[in-house]
C-alpha positions in Angstrom: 12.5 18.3 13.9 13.1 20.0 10.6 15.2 17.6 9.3 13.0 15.0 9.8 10.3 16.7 8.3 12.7 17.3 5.5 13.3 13.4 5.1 9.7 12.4 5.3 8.9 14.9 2.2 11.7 13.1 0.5 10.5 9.8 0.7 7.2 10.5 0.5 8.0 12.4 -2.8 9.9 8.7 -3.7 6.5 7.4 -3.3 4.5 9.9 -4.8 6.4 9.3 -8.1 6.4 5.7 -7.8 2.1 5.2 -6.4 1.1 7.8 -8.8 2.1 5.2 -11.9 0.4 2.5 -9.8 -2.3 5.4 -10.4 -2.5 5.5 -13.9 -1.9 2.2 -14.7 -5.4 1.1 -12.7 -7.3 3.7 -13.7 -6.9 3.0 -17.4 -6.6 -0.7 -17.2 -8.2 -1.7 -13.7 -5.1 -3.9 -13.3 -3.6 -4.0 -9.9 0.2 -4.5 -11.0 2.4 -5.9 -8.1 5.6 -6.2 -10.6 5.4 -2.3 -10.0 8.0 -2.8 -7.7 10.2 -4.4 -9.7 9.8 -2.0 -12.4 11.7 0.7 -9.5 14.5 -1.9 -9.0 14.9 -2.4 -12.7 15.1 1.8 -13.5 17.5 1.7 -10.6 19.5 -0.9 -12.0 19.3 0.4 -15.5 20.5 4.1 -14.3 23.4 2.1 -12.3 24.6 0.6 -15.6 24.6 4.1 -18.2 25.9 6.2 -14.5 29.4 4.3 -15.0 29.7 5.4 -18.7 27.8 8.3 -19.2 27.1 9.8 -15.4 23.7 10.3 -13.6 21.7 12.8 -15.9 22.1 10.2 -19.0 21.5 7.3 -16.8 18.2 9.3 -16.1 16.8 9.9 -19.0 18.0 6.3 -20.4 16.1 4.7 -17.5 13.0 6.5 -17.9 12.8 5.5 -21.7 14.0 2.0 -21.2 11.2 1.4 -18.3 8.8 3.4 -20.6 9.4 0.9 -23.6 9.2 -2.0 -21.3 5.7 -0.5 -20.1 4.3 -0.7 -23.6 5.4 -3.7 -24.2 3.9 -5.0 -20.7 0.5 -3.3 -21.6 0.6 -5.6 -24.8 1.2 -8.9 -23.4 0.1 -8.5 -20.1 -2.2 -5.6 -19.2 -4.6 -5.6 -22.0 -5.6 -9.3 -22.0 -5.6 -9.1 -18.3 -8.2 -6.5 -17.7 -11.1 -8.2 -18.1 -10.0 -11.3 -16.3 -10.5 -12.2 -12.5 -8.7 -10.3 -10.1 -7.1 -13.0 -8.8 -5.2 -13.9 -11.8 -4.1 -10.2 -12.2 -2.9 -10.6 -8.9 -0.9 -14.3 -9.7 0.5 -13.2 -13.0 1.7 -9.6 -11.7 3.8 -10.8 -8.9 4.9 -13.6 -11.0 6.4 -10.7 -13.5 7.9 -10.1 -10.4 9.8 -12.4 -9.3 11.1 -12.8 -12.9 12.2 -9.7 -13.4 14.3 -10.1 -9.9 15.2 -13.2 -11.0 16.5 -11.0 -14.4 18.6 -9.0 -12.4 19.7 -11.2 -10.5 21.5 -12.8 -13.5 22.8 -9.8 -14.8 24.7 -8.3 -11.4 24.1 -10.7 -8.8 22.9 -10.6 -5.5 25.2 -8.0 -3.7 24.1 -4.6 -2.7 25.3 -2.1 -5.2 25.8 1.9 -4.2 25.3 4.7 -7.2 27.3 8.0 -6.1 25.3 11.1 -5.8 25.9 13.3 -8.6 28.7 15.5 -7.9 26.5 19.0 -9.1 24.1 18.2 -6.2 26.6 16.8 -3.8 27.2 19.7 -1.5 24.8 20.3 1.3 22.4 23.5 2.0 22.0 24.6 6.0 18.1 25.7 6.7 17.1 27.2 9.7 20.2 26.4 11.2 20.4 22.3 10.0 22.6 21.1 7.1 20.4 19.0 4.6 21.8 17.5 1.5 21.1 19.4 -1.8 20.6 15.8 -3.4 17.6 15.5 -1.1 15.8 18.9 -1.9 16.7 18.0 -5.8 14.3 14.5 -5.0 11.5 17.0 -3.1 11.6 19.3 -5.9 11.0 16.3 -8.9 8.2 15.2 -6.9 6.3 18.5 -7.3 7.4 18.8 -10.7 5.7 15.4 -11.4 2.6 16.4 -10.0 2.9 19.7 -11.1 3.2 18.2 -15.1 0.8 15.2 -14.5 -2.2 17.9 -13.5 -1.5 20.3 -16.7 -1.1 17.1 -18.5 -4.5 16.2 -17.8 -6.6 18.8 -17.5 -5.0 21.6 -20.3 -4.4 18.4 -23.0 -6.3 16.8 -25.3 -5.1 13.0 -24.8 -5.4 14.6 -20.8 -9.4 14.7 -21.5 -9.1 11.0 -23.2 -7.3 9.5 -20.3 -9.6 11.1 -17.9 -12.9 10.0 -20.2 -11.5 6.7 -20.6 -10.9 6.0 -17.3 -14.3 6.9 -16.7 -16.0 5.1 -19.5 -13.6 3.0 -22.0 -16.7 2.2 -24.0 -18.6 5.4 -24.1 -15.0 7.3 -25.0 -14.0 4.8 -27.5 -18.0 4.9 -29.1 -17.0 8.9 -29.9 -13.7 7.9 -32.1 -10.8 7.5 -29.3 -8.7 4.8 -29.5 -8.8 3.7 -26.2 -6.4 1.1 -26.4 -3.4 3.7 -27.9 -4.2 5.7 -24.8 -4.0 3.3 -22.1 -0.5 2.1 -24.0 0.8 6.0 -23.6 -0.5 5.8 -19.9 1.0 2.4 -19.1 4.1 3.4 -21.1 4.0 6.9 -18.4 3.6 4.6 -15.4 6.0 2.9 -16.2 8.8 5.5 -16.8 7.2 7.1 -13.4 8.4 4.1 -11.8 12.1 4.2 -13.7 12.5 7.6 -12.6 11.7 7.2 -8.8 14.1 3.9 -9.3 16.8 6.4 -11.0 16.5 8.9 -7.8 16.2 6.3 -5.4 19.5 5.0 -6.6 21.9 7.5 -4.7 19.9 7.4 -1.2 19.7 3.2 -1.0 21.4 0.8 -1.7 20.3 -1.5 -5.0 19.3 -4.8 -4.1 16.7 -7.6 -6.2 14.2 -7.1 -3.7 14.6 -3.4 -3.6 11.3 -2.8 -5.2 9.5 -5.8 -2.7 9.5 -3.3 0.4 8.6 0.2 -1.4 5.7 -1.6 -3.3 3.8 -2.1 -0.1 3.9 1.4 1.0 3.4 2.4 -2.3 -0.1 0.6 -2.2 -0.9 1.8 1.0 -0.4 5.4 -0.7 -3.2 4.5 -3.3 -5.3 2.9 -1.0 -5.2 5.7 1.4 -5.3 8.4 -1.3 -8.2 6.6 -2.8 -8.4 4.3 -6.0 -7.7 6.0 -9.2 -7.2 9.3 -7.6 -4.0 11.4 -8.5 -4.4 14.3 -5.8 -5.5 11.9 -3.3 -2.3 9.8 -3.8 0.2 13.1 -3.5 -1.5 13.7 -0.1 -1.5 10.4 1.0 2.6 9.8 0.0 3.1 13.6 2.2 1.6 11.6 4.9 3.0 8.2 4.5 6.3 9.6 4.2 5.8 11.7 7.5 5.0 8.7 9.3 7.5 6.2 7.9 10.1 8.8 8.9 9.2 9.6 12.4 8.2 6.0 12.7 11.7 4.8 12.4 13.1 7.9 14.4 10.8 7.8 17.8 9.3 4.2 17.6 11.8 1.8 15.2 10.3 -1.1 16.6 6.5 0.1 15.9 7.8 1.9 12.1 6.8 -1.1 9.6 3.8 -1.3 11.1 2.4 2.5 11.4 1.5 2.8 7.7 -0.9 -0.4 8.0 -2.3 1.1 10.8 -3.0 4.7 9.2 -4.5 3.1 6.4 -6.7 0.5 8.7 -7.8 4.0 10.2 -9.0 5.6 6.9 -10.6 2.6 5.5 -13.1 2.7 8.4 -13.3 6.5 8.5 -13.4 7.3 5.0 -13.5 3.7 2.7 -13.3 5.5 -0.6 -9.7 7.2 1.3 -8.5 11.1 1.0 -10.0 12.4 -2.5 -13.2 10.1 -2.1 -12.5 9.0 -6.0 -12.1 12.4 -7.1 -9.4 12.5 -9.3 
């Protein structure tokens, strides 16, 4: 029972890191990005590449800065003039970024599954109450709660912290008092992004890398948000706890039921509570 409780908080910290860009991104831009997914595979993929030269704790930090760099330049050409537009389109021209970003990778190392070692300081194991768990696994936990610990100081004890959340707010109001709003949805779209490159990096080691990789953690992810509630950053940790809880158990006790548990929780919330967990509190 432990363990599994164990291996739910591990993947829903995986999600946390990876929903809580899909976060930031909306609530600056109000641009639902399905290429989120790919922007996971592609940090996973990038880490894979710098591991075999310069070993997992570069490939980190090169991942994270690469996706970061590719966020900005996404929030230029795709995010900005997109956020006025119909929703629809968003929707069209996100998940075509997509596919051509798969289709990227795809020409760069193929189709075959790929495997990233676990780094050998974290490649022991720990016993708990009597269970061995991996060490690599409380490392993931443990940069979960490190993002969400940074992310809340970030917004609430900084000054760009009271832009983003006054921005996301009102753009117009916030950019009427002398913030460039624009600037500050780059930085947050430019965070997203290396969010998503980090949880791709740490992800590496437990799965293996595939294209479409990114396809099946994007739809939990969105559950996450949607269950969390829209825009909300401490609904979306509690929601990813959750998530991951049930995912895990799901595929434990009920394999044949697991894909389909998540919909259901979040079918539930949306009648109980349509606004989800934080009820658009932040």
């Amino acid at each position: 029972m432990l363990i599994n409780i164990l291996n739910g908080l591990v993947y829903g910290g995986l999600l946390y890191i990876l929903a809580v860009g899909l976060v930031l991104i909306f609530g600056l831009r109000r641009v639902v990005n399905f290429a989120h997914g790919s922007l996971f595979m592609v940090g996973g993929y990038v880490a894979f590449a710098v591991a075999a030269y310069g070993g997992f704790w570069l490939a980190l930090v090169v991942s994270v800065a690469v996706l970061a760099v590719l966020g900005v330049v996404l929030d230029r050409l795709v995010f900005r003039p997109l956020q006025h537009e119909d929703p629809i389109a968003t929707v069209l021209v996100t998940f075509g970024l997509l596919l051509v970003l798969e289709d990227v990778v795809k020409t760069i190392w193929g189709k075959d599954f790929l495997s990233m070692p676990t780094p050998t300081a974290l490649a022991g194991t720990v016993t708990i109450a009597g269970e061995i768990f991996p060490v690599y696994r409380l490392m993931v936990i443990l940069v979960a709660v490190l993002v969400a610990a940074g992310l809340t100081l970030w917004l609430r004890a900084s000054r760009i912290g009271l832009y983003v959340r006054a921005s996301s707010v009102d753009p117009v109001t916030t950019g009427m008092q002398g913030v460039d709003t624009d600037r500050v949805s780059a930085v947050v779209v430019a965070i997203g992004a290396g969010l998503a490159g980090l949880s791709g990096t740490i992800a590496a080691p437990l799965m293996a890398l595939s294209p479409s990789m990114g396809s099946f953690i994007l739809i939990d992810s969105f559950i996450v948000v949607v269950v969390g509630g829209l825009g909300s950053f401490s609904g979306a940790f509690l929601a990813a706890l959750l998530i991951g809880q049930v995912h895990n158990f799901g595929v434990v006790y009920i394999p044949w039921a697991s894909s389909m548990i998540p919909f259901l929780l979040m079918v539930g919330v949306l009648i109980w509570r349509p606004t989800g967990f934080a009820g658009g509190r932040a």
